[in-house]
MDAnalysis code that builds the backbone (N, CA, C; Angstrom):
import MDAnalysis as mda
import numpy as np

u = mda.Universe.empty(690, n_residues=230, atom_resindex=np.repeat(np.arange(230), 3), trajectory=True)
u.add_TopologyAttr("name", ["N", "CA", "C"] * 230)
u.add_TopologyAttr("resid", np.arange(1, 231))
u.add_TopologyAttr("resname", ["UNK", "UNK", "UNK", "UNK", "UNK", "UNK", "UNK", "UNK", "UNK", "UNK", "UNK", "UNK", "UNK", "UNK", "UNK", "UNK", "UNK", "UNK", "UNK", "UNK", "UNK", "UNK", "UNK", "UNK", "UNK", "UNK", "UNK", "UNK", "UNK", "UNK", "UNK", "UNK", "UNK", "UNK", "UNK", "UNK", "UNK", "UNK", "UNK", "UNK", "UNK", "UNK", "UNK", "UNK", "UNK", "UNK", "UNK", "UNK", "UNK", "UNK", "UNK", "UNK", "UNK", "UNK", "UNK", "UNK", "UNK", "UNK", "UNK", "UNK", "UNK", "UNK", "UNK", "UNK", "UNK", "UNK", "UNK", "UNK", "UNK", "UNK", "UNK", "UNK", "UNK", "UNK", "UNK", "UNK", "UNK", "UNK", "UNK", "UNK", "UNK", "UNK", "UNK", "UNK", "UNK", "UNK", "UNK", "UNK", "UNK", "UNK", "UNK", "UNK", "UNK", "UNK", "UNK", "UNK", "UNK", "UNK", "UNK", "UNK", "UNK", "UNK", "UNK", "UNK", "UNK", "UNK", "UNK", "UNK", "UNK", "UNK", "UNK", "UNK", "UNK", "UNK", "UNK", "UNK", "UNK", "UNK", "UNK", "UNK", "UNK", "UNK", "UNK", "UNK", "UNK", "UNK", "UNK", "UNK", "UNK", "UNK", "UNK", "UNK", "UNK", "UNK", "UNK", "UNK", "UNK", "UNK", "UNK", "UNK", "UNK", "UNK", "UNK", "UNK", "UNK", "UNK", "UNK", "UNK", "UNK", "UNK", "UNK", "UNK", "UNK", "UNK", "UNK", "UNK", "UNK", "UNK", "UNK", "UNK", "UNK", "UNK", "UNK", "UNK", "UNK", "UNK", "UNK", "UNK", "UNK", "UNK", "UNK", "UNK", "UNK", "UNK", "UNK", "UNK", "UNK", "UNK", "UNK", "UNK", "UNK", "UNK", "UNK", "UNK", "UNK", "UNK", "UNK", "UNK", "UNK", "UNK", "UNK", "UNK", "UNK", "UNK", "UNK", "UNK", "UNK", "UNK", "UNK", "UNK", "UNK", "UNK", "UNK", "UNK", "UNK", "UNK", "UNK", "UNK", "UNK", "UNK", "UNK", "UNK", "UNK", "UNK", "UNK", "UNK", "UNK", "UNK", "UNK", "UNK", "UNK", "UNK", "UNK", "UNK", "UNK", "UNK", "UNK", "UNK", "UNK", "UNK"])
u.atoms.positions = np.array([
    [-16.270, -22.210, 0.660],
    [-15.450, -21.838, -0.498],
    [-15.321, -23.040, -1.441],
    [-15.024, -22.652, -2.585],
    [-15.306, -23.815, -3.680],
    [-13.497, -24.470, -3.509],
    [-13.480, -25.616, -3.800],
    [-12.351, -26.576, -4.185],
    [-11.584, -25.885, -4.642],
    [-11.673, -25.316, -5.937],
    [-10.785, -25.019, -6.698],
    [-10.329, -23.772, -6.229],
    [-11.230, -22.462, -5.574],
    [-10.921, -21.232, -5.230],
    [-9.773, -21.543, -4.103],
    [-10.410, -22.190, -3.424],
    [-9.305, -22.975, -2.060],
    [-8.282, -23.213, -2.411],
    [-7.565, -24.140, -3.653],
    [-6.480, -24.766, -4.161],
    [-5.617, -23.369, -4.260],
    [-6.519, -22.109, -5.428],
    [-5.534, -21.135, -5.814],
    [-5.330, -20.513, -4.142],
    [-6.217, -20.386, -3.387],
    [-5.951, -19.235, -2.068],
    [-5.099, -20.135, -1.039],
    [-4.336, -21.239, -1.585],
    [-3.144, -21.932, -0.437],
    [-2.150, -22.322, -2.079],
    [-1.988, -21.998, -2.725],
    [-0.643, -22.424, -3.620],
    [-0.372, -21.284, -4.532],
    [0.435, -21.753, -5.347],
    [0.772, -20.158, -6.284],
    [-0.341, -20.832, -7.778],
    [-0.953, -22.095, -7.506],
    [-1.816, -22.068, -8.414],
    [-2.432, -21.687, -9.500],
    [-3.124, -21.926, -10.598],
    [-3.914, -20.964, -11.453],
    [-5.450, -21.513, -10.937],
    [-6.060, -21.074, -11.701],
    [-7.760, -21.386, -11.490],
    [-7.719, -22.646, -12.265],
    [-7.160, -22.855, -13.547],
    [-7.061, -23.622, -13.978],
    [-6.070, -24.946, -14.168],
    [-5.048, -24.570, -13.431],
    [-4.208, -25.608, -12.649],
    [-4.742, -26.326, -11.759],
    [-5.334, -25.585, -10.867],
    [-6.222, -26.737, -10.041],
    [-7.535, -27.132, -10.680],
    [-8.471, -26.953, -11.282],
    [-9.087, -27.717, -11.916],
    [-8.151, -28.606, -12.604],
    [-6.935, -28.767, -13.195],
    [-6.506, -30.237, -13.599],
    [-6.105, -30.977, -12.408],
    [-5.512, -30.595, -11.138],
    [-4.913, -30.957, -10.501],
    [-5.776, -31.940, -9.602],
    [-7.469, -31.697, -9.788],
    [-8.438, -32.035, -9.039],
    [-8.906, -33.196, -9.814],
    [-8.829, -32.816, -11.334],
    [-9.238, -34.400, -12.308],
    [-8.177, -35.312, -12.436],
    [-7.268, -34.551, -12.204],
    [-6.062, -36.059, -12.159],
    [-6.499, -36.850, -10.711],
    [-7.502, -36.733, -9.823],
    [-7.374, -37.137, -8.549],
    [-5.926, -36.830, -7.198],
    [-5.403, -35.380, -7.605],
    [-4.482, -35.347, -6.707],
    [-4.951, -34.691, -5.760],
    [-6.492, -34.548, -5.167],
    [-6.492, -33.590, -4.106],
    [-7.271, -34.531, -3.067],
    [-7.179, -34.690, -1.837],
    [-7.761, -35.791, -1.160],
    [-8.445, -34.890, 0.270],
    [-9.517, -35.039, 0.628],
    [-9.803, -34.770, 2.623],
    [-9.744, -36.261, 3.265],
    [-10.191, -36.129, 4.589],
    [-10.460, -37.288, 5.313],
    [-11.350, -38.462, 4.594],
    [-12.433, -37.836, 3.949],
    [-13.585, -38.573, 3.514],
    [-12.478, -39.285, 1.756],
    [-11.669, -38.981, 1.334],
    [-11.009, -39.639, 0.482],
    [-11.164, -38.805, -0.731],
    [-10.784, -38.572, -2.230],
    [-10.415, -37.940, -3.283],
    [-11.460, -37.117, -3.741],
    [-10.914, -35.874, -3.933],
    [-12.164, -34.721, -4.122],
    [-12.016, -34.533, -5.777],
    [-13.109, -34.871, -6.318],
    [-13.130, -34.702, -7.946],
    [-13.612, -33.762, -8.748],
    [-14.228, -32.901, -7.638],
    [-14.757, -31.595, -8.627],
    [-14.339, -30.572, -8.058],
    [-14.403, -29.154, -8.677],
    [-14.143, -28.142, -8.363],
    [-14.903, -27.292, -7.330],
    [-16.261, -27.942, -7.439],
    [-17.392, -27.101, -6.786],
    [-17.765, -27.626, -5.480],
    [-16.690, -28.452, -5.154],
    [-17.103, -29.153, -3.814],
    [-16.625, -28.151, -2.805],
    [-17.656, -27.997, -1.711],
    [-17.533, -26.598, -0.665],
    [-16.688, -27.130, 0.693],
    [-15.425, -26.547, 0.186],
    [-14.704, -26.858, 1.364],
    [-15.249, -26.406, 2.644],
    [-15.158, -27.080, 3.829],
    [-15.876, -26.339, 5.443],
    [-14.813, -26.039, 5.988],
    [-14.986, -26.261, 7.293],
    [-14.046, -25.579, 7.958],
    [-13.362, -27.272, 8.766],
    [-14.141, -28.306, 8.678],
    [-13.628, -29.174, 9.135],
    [-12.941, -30.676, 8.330],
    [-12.688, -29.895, 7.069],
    [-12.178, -30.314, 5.594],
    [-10.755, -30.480, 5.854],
    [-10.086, -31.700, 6.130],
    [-8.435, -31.236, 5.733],
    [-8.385, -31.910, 4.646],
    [-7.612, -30.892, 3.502],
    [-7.103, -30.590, 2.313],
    [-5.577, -30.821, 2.207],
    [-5.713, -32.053, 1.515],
    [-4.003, -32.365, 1.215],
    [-4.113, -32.518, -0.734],
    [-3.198, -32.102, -0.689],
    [-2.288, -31.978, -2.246],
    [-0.761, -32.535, -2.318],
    [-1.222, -34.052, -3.091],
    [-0.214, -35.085, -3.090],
    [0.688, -35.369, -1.845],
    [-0.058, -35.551, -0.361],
    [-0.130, -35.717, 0.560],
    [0.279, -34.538, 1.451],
    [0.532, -33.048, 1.106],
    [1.120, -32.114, 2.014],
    [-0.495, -31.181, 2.267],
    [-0.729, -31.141, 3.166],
    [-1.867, -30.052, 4.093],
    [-1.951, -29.066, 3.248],
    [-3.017, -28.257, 2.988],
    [-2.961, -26.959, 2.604],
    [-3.880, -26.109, 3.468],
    [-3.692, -25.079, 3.307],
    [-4.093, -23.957, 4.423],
    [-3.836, -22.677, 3.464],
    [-5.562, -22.091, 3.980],
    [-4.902, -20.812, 2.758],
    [-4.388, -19.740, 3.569],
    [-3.546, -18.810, 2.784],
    [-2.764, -17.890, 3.616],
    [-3.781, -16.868, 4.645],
    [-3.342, -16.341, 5.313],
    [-3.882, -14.752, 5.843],
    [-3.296, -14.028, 4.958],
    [-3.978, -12.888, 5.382],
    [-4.142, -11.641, 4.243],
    [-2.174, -11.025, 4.832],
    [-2.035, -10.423, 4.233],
    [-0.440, -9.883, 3.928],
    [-0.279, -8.400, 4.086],
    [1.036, -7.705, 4.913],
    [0.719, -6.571, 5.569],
    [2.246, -5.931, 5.336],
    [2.606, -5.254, 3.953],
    [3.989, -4.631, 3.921],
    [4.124, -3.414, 4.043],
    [5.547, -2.950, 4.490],
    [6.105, -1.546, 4.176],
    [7.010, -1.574, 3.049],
    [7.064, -0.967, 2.450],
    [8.313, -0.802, 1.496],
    [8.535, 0.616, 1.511],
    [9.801, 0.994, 2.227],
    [10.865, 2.248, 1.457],
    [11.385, 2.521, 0.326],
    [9.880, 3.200, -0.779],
    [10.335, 3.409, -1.936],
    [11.037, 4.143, -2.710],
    [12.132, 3.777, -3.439],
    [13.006, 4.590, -4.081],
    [11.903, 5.201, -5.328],
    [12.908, 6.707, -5.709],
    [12.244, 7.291, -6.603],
    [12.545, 6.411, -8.199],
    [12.026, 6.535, -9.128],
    [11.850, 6.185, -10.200],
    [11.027, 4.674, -10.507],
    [10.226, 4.551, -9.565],
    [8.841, 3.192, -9.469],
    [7.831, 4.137, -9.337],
    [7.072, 3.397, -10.070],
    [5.601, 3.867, -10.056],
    [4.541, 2.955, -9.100],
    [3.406, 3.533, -8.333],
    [2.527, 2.692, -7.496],
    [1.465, 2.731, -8.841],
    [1.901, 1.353, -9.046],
    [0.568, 0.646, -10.510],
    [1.148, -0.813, -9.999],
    [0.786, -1.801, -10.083],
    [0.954, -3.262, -10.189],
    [1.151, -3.822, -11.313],
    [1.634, -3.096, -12.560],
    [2.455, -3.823, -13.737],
    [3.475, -2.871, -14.109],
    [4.521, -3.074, -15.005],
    [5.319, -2.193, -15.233],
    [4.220, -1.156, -16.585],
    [4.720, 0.012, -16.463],
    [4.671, 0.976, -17.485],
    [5.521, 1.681, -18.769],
    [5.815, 3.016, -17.999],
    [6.888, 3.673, -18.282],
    [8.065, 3.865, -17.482],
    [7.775, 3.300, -16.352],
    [8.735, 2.992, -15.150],
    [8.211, 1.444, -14.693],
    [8.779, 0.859, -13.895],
    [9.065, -0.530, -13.274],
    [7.775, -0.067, -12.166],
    [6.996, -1.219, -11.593],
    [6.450, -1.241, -10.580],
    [6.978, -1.289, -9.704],
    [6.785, -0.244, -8.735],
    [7.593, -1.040, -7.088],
    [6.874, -2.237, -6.643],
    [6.480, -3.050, -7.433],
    [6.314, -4.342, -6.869],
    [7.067, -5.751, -7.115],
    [8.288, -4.682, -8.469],
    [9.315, -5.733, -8.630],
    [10.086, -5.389, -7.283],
    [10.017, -4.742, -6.671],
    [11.075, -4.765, -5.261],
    [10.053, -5.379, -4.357],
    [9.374, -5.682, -3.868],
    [9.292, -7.252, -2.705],
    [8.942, -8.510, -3.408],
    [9.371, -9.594, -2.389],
    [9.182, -10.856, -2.921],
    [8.219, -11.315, -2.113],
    [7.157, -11.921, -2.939],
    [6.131, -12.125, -2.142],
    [5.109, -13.381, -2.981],
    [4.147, -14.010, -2.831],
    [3.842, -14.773, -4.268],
    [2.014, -13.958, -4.344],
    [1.778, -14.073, -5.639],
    [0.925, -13.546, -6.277],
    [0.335, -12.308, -5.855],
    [1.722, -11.649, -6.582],
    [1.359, -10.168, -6.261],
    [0.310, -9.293, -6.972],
    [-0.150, -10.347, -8.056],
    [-1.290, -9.433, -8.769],
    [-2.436, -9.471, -7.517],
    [-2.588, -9.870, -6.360],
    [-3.853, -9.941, -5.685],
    [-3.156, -8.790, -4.967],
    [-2.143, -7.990, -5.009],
    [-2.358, -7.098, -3.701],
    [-2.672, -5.282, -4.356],
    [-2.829, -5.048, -3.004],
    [-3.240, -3.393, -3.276],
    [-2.050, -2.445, -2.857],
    [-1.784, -1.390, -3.632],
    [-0.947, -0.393, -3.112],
    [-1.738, 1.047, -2.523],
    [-1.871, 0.612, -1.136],
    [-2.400, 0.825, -0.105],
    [-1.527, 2.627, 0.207],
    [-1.760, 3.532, -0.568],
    [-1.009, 4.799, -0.272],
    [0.304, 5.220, -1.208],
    [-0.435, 5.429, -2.400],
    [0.648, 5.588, -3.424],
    [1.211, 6.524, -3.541],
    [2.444, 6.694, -4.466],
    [3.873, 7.975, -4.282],
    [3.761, 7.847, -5.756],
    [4.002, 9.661, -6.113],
    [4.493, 9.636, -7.483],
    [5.932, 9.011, -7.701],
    [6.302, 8.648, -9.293],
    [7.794, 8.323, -9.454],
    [8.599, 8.508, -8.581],
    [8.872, 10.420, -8.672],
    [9.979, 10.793, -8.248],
    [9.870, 11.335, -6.681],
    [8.938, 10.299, -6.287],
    [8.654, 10.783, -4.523],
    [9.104, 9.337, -3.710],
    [10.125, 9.625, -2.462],
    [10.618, 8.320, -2.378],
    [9.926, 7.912, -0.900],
    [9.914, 6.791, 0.476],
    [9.653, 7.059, 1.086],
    [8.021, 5.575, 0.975],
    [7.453, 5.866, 2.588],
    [6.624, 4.936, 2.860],
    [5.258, 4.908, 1.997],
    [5.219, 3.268, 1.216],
    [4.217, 2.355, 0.522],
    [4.024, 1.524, 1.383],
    [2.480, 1.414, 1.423],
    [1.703, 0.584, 2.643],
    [1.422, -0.646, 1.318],
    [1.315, -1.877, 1.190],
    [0.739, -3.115, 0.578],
    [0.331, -4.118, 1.296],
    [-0.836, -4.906, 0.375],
    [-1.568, -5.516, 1.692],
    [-2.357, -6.126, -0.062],
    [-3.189, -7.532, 0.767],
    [-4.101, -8.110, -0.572],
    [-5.785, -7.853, 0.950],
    [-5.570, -7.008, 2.028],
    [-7.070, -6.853, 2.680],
    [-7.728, -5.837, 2.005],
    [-8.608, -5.814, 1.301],
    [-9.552, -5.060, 0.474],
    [-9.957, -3.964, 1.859],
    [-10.337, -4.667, 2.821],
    [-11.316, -3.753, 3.880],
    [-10.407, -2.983, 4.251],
    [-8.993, -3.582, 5.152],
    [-8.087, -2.681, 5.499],
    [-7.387, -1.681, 4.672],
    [-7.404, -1.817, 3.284],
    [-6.891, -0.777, 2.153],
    [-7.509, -0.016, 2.276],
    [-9.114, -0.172, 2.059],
    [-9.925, 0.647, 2.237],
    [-9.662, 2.150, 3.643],
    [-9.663, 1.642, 4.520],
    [-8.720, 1.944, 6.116],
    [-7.938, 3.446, 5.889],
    [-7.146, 3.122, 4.782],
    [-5.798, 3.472, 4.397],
    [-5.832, 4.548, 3.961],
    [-6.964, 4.544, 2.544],
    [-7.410, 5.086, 1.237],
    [-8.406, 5.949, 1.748],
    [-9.630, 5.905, 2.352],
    [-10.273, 6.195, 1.825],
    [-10.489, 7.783, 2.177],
    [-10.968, 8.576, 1.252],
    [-10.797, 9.801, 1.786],
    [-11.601, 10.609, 2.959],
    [-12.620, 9.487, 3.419],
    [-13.519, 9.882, 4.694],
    [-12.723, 9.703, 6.019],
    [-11.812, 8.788, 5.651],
    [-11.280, 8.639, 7.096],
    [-10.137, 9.486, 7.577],
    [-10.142, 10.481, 6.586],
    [-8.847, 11.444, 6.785],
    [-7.696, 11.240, 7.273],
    [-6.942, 9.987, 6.600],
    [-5.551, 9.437, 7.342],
    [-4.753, 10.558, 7.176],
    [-3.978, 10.903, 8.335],
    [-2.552, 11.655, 8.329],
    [-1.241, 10.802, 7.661],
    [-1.310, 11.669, 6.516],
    [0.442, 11.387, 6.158],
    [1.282, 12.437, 6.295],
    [2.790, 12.145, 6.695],
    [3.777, 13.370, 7.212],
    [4.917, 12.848, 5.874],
    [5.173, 14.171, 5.434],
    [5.866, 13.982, 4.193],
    [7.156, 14.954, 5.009],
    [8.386, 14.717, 4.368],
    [9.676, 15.134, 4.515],
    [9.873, 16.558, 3.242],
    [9.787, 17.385, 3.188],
    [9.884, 17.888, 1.757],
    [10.762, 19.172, 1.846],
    [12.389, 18.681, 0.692],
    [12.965, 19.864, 0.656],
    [12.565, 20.548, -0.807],
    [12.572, 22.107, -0.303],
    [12.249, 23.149, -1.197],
    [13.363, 24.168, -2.039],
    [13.114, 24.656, -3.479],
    [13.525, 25.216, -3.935],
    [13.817, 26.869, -2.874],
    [12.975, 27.501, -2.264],
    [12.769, 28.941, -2.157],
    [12.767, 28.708, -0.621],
    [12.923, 29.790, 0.530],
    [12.992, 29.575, 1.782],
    [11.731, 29.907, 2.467],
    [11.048, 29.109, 3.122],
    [10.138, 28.987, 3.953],
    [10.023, 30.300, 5.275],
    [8.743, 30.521, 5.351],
    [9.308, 31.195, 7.068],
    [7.735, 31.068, 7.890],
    [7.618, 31.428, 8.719],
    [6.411, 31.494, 9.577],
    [4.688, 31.709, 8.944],
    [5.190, 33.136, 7.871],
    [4.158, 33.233, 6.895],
    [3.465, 31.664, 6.542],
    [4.394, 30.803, 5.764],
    [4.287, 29.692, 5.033],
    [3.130, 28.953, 6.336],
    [3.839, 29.186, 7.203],
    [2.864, 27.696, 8.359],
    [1.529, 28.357, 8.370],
    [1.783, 29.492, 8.413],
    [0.103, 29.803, 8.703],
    [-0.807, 29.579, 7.308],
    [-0.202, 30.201, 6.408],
    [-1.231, 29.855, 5.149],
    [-1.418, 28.445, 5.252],
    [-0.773, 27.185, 5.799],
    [-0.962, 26.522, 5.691],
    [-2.151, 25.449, 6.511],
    [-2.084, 26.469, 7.572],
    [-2.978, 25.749, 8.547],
    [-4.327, 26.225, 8.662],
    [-4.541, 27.659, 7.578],
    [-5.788, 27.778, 7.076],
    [-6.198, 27.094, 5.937],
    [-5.364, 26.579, 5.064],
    [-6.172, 25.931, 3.753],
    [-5.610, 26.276, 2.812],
    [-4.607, 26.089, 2.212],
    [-4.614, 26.027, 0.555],
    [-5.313, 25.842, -0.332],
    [-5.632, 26.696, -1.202],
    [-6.266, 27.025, -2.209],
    [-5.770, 26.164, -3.585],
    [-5.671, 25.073, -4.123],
    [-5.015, 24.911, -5.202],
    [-5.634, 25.345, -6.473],
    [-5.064, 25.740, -7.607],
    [-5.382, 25.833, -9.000],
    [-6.330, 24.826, -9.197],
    [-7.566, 25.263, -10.110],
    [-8.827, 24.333, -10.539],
    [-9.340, 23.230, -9.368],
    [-9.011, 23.638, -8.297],
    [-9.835, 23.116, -7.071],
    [-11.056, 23.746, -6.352],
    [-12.402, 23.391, -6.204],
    [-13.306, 23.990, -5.718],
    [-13.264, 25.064, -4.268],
    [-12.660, 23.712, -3.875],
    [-12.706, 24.193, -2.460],
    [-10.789, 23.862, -1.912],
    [-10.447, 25.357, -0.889],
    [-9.267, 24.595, -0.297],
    [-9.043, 23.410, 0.453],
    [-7.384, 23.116, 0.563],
    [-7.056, 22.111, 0.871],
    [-7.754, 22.043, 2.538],
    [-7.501, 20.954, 3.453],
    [-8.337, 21.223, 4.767],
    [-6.777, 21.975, 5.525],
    [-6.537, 22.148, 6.526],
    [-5.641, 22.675, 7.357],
    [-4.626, 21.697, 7.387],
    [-3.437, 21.982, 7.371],
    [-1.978, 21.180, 7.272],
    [-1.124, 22.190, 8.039],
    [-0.292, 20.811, 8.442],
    [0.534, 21.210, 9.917],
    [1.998, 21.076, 8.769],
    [2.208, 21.978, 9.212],
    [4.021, 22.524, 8.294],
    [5.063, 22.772, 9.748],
    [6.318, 22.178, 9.679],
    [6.787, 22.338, 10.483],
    [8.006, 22.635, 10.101],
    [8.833, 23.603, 10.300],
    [10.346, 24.285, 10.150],
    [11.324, 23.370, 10.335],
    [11.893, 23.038, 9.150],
    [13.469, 22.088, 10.004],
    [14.016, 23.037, 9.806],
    [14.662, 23.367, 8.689],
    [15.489, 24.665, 8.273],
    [14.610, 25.940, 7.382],
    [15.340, 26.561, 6.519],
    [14.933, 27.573, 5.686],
    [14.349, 26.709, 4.503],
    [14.639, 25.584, 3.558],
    [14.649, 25.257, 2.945],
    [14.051, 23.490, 3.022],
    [14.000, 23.477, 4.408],
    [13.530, 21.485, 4.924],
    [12.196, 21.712, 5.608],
    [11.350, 21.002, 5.602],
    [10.042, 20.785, 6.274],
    [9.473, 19.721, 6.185],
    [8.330, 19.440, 7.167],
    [7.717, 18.495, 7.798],
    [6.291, 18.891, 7.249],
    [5.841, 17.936, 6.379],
    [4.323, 18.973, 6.363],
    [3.365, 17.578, 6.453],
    [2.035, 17.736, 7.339],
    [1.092, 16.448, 7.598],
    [-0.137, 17.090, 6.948],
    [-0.533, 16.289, 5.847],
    [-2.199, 16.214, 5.242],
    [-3.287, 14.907, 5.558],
    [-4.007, 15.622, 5.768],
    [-4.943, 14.589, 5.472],
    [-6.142, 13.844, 4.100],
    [-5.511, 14.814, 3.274],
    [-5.912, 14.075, 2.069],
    [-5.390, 13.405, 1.330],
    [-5.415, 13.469, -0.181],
    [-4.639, 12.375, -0.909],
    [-5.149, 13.306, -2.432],
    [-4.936, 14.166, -2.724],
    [-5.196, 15.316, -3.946],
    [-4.083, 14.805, -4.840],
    [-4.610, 14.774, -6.169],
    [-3.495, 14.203, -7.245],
    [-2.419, 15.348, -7.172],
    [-1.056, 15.179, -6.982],
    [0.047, 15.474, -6.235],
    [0.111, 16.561, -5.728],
    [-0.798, 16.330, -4.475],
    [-1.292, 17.765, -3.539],
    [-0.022, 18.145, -3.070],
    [1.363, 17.894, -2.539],
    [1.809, 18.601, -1.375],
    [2.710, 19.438, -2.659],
    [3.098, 18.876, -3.948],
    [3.796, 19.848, -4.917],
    [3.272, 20.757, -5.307],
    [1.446, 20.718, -5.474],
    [0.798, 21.865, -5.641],
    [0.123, 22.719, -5.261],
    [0.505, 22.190, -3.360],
    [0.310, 23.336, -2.432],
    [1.485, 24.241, -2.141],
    [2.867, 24.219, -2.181],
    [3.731, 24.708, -2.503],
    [3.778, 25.322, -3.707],
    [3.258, 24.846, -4.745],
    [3.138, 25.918, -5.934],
    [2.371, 26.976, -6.025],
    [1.516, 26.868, -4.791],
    [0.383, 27.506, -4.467],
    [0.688, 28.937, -3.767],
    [2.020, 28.613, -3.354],
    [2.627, 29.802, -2.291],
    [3.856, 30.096, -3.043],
    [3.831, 30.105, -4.328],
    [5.173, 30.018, -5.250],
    [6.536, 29.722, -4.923],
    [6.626, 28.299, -4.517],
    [7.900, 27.770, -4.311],
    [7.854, 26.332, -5.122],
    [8.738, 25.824, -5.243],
    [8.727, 24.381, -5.600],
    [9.747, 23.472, -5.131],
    [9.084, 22.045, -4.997],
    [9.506, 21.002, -4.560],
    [10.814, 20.342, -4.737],
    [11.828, 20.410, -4.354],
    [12.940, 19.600, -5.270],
    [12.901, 18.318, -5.178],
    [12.824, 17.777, -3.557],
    [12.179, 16.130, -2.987],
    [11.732, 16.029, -2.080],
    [11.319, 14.869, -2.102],
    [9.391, 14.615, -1.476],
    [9.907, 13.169, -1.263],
    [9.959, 12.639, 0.660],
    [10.216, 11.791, 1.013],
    [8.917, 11.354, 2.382],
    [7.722, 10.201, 1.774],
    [6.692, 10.374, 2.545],
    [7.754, 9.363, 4.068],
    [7.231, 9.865, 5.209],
    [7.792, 9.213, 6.440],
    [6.944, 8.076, 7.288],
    [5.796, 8.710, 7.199],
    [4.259, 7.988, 8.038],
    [2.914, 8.348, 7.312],
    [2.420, 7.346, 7.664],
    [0.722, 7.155, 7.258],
    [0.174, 6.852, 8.220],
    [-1.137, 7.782, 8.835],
    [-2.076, 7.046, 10.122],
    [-0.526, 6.837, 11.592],
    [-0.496, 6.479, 12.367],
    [0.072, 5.508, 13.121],
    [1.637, 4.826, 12.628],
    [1.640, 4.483, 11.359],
    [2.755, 3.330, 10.651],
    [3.472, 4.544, 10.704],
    [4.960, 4.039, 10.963],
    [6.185, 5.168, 10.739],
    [6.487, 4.065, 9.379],
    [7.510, 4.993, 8.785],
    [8.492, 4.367, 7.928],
    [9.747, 3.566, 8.845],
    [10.243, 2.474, 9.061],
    [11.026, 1.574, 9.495],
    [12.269, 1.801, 9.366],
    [13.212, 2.894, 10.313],
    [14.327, 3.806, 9.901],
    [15.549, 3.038, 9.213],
    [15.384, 1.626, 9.592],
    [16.171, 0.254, 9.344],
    [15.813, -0.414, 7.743],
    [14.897, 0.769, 7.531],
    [14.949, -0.237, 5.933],
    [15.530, 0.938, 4.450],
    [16.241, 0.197, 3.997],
    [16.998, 1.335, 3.101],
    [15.746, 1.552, 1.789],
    [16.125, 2.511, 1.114],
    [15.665, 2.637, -0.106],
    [15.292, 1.074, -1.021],
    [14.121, 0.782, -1.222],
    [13.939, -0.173, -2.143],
    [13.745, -1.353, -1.073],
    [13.891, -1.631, 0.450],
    [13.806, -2.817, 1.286],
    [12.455, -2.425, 1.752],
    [11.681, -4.092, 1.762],
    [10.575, -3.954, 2.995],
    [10.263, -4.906, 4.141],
    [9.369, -4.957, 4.428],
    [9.308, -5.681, 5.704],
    [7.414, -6.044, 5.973],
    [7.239, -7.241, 6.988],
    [5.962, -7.303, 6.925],
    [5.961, -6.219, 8.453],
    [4.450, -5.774, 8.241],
    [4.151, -5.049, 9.237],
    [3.679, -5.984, 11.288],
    [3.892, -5.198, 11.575],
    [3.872, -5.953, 13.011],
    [2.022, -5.561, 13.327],
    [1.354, -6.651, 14.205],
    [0.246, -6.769, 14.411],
    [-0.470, -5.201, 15.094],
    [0.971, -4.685, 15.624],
    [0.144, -3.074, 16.387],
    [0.176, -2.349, 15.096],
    [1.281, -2.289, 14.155],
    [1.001, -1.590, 12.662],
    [-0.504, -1.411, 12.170],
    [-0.595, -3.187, 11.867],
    [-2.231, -3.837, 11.513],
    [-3.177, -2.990, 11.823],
    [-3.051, -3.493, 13.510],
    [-4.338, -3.309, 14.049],
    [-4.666, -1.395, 14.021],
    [-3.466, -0.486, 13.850],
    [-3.909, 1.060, 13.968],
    [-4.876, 1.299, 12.992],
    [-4.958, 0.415, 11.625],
    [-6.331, 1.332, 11.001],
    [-7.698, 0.453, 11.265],
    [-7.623, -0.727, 12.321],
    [-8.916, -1.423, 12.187],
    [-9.969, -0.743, 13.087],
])
């Protein structure tokens, strides 16, 4: 890895902060003051900056319990990013690993591992998500079965694949997809003419939502979290 890429992937750095930081002579290894940018750090390089070690991070592994009115984008919009709710440093490198509309509250996976997002996302690997969703109109047995043959949505080729709907009450349910359809579970319910009032996702793959974290709190994920989509 180059000098300078190294500097930004262990500090909150710019690209171009450390290129000055490297011509002022503040970056030193064993062998004594490193002056260019393009010098290839190894693996048996220690890297100090004005005498403190650097080490670049590992990749980063959150939950956040998102409240409704954030959008999953990484800048603000027309709503705030939920990425002003964790603190973390250079959050433009991470991915929102399983996104929620606005007004859908409930588990955001984030992470800066490209491969493991991938994991998360992608639509071959058919991750299970279990959404919480109370309804306008009352549900009954009918509902589970249409559901576990396939929903049909409006201007969709083909139906949805089979989804597991589960009864809390007349009006509460449990429903698990395995896709990710631009806001499939409101317009598979529209599909059977009812509608959504709220939409609280619980789990993705393996990851539960963390019953201990309120609306808007997150947490880093634990290594068995990690390791379920590798």
């Amino acid at each position: 890895m180059r000098l300078d890429k190294f500097i930004c992937e262990s500090t909150e750095l710019t690209r171009s902060e450390a290129k000055n930081v490297i011509r002022k002579g503040m970056i030193n290894n064993q062998a004594g003051t490193l002056r260019s940018g393009a010098y290839k750090v190894t693996a048996d390089d220690v890297i100090e900056m004005k005498g403190q070690v650097l080490n670049i991070r590992g990749f980063r592994y959150l939950m956040l319990n998102k409240p409704p009115g954030f959008i999953s984008s990484n800048v603000d919009e027309q709503m705030p990013s939920l990425l002003n709710l964790i603190e973390i440093e250079k959050k433009q490198n991470v991915f929102i690993a399983g996104r929620l509309d606005a007004d859908t509250s409930g588990l955001v996976l984030i992470t800066d591992d490209g491969q493991w997002s991938h994991q998360v996302t992608s639509p071959r690997k058919k991750c299970e998500k279990r959404y919480r969703v109370h309804l306008q109109e009352p549900v009954d047995q009918s509902t589970v079965e249409q559901f576990a043959k396939g929903i049909q949505l409006k201007s969709e080729p083909q139906p949805c694949l089979p989804a597991k709907l589960e009864l809390l009450t007349e009006t509460e349910v449990l429903l698990t997809i395995s896709e990710g359809k631009y806001h499939q579970v409101k317009r598979m319910f529209a599909a059977v003419g009812n509608f959504v009032t709220e939409l609280h996702r619980e789990q993705i793959g393996a990851v539960q939502l963390d019953p201990e974290l309120a609306l808007g709190e997150s947490r880093f994920l634990t290594e068995k979290e990690i390791n379920g989509f590798k």
